[in-house]
Structure formats: structure tokens, C-alpha cells
N, CA, C and O atoms as a DFTB+ gen file, in Angstrom:
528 C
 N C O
     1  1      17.865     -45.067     -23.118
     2  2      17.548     -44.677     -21.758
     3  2      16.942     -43.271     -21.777
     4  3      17.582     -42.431     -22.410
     5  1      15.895     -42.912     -21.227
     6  2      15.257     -41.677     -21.204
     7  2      15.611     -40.803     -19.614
     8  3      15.155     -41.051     -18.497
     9  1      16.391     -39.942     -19.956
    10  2      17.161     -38.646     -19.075
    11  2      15.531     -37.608     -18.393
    12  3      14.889     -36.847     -19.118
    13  1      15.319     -37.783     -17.433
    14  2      14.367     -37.113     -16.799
    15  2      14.827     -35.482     -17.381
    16  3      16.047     -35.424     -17.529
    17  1      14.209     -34.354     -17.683
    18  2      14.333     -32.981     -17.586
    19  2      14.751     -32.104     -16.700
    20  3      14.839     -30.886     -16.857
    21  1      15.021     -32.752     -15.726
    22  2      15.349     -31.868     -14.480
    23  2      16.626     -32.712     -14.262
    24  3      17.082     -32.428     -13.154
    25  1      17.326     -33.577     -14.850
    26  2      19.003     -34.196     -14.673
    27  2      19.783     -33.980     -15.522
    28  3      19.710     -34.304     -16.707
    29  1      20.761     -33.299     -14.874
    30  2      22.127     -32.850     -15.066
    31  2      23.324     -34.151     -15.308
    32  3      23.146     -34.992     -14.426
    33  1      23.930     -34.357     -15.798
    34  2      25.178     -35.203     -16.441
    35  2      26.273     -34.756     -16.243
    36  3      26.468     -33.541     -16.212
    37  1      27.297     -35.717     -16.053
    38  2      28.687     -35.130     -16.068
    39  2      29.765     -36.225     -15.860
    40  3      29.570     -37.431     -15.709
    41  1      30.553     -35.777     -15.876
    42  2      31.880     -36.945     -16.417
    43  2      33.326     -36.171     -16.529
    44  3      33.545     -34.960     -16.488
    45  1      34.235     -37.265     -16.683
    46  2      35.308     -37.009     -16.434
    47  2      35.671     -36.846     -17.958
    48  3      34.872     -37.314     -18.769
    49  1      36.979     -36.127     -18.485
    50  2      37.368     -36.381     -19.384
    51  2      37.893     -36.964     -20.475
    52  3      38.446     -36.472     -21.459
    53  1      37.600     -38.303     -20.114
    54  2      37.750     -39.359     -21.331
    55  2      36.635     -40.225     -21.111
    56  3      36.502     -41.095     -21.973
    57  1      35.752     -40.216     -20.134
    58  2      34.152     -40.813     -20.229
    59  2      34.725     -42.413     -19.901
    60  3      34.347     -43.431     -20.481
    61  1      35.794     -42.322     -18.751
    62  2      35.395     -43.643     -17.747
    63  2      34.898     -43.185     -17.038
    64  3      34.396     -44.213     -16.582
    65  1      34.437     -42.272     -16.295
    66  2      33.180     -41.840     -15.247
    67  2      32.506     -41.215     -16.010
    68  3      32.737     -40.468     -16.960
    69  1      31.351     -41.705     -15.350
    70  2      29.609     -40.839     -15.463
    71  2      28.922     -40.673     -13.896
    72  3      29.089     -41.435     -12.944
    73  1      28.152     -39.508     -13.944
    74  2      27.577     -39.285     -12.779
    75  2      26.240     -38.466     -13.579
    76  3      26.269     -37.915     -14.680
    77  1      25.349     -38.565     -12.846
    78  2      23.731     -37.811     -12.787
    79  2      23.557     -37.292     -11.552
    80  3      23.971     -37.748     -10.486
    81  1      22.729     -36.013     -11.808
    82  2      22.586     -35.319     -11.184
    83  2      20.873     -34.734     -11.041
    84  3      20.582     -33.757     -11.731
    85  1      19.852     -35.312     -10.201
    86  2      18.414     -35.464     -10.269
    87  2      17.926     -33.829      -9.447
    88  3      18.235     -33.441      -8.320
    89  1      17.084     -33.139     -10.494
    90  2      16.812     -31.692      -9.331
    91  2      17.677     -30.769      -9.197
    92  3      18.785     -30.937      -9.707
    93  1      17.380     -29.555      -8.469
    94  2      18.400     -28.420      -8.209
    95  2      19.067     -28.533      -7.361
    96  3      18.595     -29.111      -6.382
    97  1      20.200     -28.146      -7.307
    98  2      21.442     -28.203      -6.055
    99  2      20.902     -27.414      -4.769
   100  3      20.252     -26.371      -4.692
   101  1      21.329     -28.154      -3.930
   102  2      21.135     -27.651      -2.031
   103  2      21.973     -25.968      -2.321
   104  3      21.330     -25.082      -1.757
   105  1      22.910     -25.570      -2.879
   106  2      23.367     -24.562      -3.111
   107  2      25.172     -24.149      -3.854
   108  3      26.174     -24.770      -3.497
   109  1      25.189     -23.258      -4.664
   110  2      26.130     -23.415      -5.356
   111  2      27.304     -22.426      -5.005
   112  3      26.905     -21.350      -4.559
   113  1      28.559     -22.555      -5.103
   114  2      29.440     -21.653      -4.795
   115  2      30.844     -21.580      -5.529
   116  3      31.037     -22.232      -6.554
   117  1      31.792     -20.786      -4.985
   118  2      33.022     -20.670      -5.761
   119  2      33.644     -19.963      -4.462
   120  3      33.353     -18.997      -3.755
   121  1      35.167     -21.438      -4.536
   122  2      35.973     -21.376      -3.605
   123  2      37.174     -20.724      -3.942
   124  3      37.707     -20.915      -5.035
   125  1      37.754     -19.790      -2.889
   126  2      39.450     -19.396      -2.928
   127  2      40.709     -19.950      -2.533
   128  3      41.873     -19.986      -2.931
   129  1      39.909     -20.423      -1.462
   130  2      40.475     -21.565      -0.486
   131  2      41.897     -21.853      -1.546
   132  3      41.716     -22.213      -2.710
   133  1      43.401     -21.631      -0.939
   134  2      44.086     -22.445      -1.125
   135  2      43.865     -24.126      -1.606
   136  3      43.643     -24.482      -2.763
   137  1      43.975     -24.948      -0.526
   138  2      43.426     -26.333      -1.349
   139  2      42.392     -26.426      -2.566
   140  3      42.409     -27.435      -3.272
   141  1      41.490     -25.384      -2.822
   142  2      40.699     -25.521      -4.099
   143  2      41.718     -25.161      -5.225
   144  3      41.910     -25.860      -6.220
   145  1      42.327     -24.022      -4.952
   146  2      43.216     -23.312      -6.088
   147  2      44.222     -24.348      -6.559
   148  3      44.826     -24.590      -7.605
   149  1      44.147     -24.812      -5.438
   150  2      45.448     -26.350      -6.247
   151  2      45.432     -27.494      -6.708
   152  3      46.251     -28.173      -7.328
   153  1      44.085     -27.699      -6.230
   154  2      43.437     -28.968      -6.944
   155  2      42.697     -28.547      -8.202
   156  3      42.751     -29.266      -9.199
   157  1      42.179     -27.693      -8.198
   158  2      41.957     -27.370      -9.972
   159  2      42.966     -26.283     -10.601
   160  3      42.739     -25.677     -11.648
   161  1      43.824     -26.167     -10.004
   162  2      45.296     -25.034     -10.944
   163  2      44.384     -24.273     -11.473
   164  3      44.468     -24.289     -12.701
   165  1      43.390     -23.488     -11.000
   166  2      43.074     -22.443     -11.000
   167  2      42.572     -21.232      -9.830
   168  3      42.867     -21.627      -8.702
   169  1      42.119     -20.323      -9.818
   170  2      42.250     -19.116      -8.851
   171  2      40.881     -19.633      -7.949
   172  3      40.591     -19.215      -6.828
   173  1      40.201     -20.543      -8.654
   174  2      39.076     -20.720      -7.628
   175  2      38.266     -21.867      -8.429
   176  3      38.296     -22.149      -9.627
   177  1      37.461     -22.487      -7.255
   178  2      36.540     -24.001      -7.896
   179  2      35.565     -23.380      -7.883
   180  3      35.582     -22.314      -7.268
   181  1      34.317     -23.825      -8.575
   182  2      33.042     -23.959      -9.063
   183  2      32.709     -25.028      -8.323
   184  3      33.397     -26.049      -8.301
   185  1      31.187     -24.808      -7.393
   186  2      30.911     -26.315      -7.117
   187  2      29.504     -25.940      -6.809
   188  3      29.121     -24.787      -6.609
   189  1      28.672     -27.148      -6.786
   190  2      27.350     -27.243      -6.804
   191  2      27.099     -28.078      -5.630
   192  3      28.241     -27.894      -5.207
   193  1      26.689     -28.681      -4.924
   194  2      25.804     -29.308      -3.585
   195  2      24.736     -29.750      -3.645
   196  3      23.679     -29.119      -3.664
   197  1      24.960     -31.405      -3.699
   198  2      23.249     -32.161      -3.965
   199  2      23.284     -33.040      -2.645
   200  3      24.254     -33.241      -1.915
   201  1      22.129     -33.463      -2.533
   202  2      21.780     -34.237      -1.419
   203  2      22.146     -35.594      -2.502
   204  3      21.726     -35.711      -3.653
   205  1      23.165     -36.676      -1.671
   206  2      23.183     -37.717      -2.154
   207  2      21.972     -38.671      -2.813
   208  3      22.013     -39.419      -3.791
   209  1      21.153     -38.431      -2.125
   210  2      19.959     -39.582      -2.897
   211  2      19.708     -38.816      -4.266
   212  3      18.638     -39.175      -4.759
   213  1      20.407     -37.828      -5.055
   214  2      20.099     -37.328      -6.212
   215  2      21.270     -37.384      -6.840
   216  3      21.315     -36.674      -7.845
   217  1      22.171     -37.948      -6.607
   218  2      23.514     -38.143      -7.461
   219  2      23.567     -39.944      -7.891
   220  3      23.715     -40.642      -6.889
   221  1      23.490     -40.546      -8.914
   222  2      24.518     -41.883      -8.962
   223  2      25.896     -41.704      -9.913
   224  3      26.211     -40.851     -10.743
   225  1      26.337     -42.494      -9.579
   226  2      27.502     -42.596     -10.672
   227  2      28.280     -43.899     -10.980
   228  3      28.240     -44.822     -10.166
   229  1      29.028     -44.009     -12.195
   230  2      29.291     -45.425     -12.870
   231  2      30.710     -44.810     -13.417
   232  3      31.033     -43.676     -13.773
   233  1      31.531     -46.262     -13.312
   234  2      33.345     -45.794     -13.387
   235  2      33.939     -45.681     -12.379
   236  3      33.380     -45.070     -11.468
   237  1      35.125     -46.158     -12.192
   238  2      36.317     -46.464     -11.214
   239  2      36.722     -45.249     -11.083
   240  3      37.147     -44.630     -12.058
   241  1      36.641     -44.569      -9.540
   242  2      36.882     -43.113      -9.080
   243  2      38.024     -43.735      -7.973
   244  3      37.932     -44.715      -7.234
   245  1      39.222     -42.688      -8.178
   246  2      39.776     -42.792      -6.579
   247  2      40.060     -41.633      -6.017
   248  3      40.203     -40.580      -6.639
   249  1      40.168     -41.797      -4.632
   250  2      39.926     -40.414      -3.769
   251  2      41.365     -40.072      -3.030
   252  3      42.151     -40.870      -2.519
   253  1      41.466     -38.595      -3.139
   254  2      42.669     -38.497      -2.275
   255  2      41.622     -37.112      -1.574
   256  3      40.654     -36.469      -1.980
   257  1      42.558     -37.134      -0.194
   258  2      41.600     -35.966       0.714
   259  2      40.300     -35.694       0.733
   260  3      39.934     -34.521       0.665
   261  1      39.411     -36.703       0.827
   262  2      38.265     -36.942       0.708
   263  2      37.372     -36.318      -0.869
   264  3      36.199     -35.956      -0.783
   265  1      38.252     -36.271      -2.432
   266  2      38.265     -35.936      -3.567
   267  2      37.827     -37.100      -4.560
   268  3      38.593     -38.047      -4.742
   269  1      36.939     -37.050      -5.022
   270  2      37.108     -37.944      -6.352
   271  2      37.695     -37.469      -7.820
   272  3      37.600     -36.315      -8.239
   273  1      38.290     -38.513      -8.493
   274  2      39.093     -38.027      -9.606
   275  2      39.350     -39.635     -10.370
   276  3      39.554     -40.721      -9.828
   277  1      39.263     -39.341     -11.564
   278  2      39.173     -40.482     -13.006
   279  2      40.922     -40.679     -12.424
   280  3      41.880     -39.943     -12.189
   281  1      40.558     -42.327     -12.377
   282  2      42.659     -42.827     -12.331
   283  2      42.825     -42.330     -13.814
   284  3      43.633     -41.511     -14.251
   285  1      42.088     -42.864     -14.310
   286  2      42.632     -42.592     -15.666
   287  2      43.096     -41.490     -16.500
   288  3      43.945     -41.724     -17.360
   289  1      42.488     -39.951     -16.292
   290  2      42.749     -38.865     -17.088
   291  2      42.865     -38.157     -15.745
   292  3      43.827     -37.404     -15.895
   293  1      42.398     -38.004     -14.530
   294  2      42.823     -37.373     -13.630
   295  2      41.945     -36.331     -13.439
   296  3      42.113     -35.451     -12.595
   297  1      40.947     -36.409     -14.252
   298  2      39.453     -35.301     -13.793
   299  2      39.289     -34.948     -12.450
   300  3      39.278     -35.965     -11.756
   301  1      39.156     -33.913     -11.797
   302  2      38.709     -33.846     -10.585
   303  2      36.892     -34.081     -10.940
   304  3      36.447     -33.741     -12.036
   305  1      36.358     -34.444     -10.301
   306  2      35.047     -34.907     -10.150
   307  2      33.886     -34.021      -9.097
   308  3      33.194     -33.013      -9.240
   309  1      34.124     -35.034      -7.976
   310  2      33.325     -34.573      -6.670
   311  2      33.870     -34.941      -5.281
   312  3      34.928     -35.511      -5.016
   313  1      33.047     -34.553      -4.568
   314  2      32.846     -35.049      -3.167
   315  2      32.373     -35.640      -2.447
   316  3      31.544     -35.110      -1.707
   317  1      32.635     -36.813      -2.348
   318  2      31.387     -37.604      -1.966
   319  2      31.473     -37.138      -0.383
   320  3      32.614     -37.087       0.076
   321  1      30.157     -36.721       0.675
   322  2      30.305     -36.883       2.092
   323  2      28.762     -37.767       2.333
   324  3      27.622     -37.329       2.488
   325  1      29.235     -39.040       2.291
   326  2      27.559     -39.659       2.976
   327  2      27.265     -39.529       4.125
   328  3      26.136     -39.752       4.560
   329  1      27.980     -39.246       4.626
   330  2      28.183     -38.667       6.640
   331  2      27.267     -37.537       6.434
   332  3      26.443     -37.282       7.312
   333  1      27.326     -36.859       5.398
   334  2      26.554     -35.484       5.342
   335  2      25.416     -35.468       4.397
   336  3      24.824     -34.418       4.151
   337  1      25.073     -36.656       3.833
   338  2      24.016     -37.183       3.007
   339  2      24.445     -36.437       2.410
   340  3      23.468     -35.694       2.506
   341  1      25.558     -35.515       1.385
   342  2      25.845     -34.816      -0.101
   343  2      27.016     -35.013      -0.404
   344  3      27.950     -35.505       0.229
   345  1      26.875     -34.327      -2.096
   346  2      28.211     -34.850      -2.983
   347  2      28.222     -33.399      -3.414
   348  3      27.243     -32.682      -3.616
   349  1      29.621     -33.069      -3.526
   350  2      30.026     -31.416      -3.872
   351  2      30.540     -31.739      -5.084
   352  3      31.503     -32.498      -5.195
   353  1      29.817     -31.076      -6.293
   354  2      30.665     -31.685      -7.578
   355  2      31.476     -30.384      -8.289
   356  3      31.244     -29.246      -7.882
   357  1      32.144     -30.553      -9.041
   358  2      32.847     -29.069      -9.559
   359  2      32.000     -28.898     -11.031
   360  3      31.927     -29.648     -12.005
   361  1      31.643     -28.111     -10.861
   362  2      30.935     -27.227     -12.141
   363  2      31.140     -27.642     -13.718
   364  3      30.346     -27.844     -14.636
   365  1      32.666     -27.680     -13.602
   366  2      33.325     -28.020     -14.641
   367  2      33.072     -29.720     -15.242
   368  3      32.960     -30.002     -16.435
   369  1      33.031     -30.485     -14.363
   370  2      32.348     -31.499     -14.562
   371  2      31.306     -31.835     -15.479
   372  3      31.260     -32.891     -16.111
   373  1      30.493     -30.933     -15.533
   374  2      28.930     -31.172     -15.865
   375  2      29.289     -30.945     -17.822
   376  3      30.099     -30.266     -18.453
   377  1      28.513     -31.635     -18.093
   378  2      28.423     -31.891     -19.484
   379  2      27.760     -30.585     -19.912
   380  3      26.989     -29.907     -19.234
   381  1      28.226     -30.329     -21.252
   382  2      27.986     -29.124     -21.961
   383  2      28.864     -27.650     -21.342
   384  3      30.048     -27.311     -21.341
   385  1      27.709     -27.094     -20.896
   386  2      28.036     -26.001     -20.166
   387  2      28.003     -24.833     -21.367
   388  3      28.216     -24.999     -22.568
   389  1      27.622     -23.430     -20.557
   390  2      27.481     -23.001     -19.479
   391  2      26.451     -23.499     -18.549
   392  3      25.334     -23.068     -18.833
   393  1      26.496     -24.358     -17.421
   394  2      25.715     -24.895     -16.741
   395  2      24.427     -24.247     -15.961
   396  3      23.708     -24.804     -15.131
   397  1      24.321     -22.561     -16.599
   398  2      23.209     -22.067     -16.068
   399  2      23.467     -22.066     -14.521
   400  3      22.728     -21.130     -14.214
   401  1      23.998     -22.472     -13.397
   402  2      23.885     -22.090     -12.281
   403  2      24.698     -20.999     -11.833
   404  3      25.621     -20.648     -12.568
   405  1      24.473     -20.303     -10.560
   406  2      24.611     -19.182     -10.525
   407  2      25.076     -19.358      -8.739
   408  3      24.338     -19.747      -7.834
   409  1      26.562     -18.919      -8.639
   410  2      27.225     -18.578      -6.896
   411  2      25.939     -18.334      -6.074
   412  3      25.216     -17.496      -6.612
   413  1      25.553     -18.738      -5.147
   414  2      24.975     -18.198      -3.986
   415  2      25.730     -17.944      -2.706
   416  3      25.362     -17.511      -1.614
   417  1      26.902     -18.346      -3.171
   418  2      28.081     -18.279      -1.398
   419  2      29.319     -18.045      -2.577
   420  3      29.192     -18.106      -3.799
   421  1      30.713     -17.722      -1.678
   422  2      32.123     -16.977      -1.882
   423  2      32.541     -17.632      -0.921
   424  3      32.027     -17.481       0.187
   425  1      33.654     -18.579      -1.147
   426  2      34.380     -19.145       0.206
   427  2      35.705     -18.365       0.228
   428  3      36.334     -18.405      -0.829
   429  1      36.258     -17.644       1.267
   430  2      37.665     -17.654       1.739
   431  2      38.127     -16.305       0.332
   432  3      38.941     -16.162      -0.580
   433  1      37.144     -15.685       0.879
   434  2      37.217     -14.269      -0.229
   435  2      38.310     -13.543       0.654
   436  3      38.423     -12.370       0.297
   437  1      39.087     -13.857       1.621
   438  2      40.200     -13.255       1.731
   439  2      41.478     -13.639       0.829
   440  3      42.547     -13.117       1.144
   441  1      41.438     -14.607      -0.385
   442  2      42.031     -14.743      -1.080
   443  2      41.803     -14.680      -2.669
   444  3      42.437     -15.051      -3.657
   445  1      40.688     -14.083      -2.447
   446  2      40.434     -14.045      -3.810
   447  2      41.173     -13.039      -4.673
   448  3      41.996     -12.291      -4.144
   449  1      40.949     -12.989      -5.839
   450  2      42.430     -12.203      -6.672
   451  2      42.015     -10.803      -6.372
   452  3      40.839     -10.637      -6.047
   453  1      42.715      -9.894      -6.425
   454  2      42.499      -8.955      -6.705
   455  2      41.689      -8.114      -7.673
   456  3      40.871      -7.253      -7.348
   457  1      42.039      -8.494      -8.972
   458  2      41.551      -8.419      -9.870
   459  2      39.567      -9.073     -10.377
   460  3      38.916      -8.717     -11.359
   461  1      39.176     -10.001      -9.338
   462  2      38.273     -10.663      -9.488
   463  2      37.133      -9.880      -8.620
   464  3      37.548      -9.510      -7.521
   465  1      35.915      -9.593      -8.879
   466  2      34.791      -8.583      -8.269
   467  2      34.341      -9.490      -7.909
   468  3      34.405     -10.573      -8.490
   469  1      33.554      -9.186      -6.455
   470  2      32.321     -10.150      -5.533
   471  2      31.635     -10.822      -6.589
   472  3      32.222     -10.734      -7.667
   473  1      30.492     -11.513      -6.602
   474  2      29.585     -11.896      -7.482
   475  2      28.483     -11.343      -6.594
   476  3      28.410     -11.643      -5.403
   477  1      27.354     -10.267      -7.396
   478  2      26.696     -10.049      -6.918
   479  2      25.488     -10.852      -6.460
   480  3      24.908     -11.609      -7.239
   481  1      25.121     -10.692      -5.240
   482  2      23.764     -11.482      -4.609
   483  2      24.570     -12.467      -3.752
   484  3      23.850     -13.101      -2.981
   485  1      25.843     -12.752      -3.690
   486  2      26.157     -14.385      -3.218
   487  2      26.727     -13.828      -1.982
   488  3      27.393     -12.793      -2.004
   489  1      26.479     -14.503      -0.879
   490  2      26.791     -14.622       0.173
   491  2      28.695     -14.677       0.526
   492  3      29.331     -15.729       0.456
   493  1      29.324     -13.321       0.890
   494  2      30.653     -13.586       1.017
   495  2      31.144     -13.954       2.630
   496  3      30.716     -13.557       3.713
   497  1      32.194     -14.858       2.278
   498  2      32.719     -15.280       3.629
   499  2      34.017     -15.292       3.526
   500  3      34.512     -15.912       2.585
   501  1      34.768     -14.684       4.368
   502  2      36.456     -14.352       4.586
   503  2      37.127     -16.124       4.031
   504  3      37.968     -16.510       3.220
   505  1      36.234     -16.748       4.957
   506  2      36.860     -18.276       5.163
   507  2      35.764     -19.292       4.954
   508  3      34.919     -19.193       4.064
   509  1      35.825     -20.174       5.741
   510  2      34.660     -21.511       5.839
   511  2      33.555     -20.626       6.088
   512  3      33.923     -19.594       6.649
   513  1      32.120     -20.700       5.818
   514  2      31.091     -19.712       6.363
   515  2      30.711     -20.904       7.876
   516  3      31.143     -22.041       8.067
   517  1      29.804     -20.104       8.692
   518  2      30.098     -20.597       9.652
   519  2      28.644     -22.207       9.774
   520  3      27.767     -22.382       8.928
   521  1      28.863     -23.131      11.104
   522  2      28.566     -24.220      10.554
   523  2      28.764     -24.860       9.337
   524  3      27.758     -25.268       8.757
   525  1      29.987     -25.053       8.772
   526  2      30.356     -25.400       7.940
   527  2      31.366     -27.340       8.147
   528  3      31.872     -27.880       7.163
């Protein structure tokens, strides 16, 4: 199968899911948000934003709180919102890595660690930014 140059890959950790990723993301960020910090047991998510008609994916996903995640190894994955024509995927996901993309937004930087500096250039927001 020949992988276009401009698609991104990614999968869960034992490779019953696959997903593609066609083009550059609508925009990328890193959340503080409580619910992020606990769904990846770490201080903050990584996530990227594609318009659905540029994502497919193959493998049995199930969703809790509108989340996808491998039954099997328990990967967090993405987001599917087709209501919103996009899929929010976590960074970590993506095959290889360092995935080269770069924060353009800060969600809910009223919780971010102390210890952790703005990212420069990216758009900070206390909470949800607004129209969200």
C-alpha cells in the first residue's frame, strides 16, 4: 500500500487499532484540564484536530465520555465528534515521534503545574477558550 507524504499514522499499543491521518491538523494543543490529566495520568494531553474527512481508522475502539481507547491494551486514541465534522487525537498516538507538531492553544492554564512555562507563540486560555 503506498502512504501519501503528507499522512500521519497512529495506533494503539499492541496494533489492534490503526488510524491515518491525511494533511495538517485544523490546530494543535495541550490540555490541563483535570479530565485530560486523568485520562492520560499525566499533567497534561497533547492533541492535534483534523477535520474528519482526513482521518480513517481500522480495529475495534470503545468509547467512554465521548473517548476512544483499544479494549484491548487500553490506549487512549481520539475523539471522534462527527457533529463537529473532527477527530481530536492525542499526540502520543501517532507513530514514531517526535511528531514535529507544535501547541498553538493552552487549555485551562489555570492548572497547569507550576513548574511547567507557557509555550511560547500558543494561544493561553485559563479554561475552555471561548466558542469552544
Amino acid at each position: 500500500m503506498r502512504i501519501p507524504p503528507n499522512t500521519r499514522l497512529g495506533g494503539c499499543s499492541c496494533g489492534s487499532v490503526r488510524f491515518a491521518l491525511i494533511g495538517p491538523p485544523q490546530k494543535v494543543g495541550l490540555c490541563h484540564c483535570t479530565t485530560c490529566r486523568k485520562e492520560t495520568g499525566s499533567v497534561a494531553m497533547a492533541y492535534a484536530v483534523w477535520d474528519t474527512a482526513a482521518f480513517t481508522t481500522g480495529g475495534e475502539t470503545r468509547t467512554w465520555e465521548g473517548r476512544d481507547f483499544c479494549p484491548r491494551c487500553g490506549t487512549r486514541l481520539y475523539a471522534l465528534r462527527p457533529e463537529e465534522h473532527e477527530v481530536e487525537v492525542k499526540l502520543g498516538a501517532l507513530d514514531g515521534g517526535p511528531c514535529g507538531l507544535v501547541p498553538t492553544e493552552e487549555l485551562w492554564i489555570k492548572r497547569r503545574e507550576a513548574w511547567m512555562t507557557p509555550i511560547e507563540g500558543a494561544a493561553q486560555y485559563p479554561e475552555d477558550p471561548p466558542n469552544a
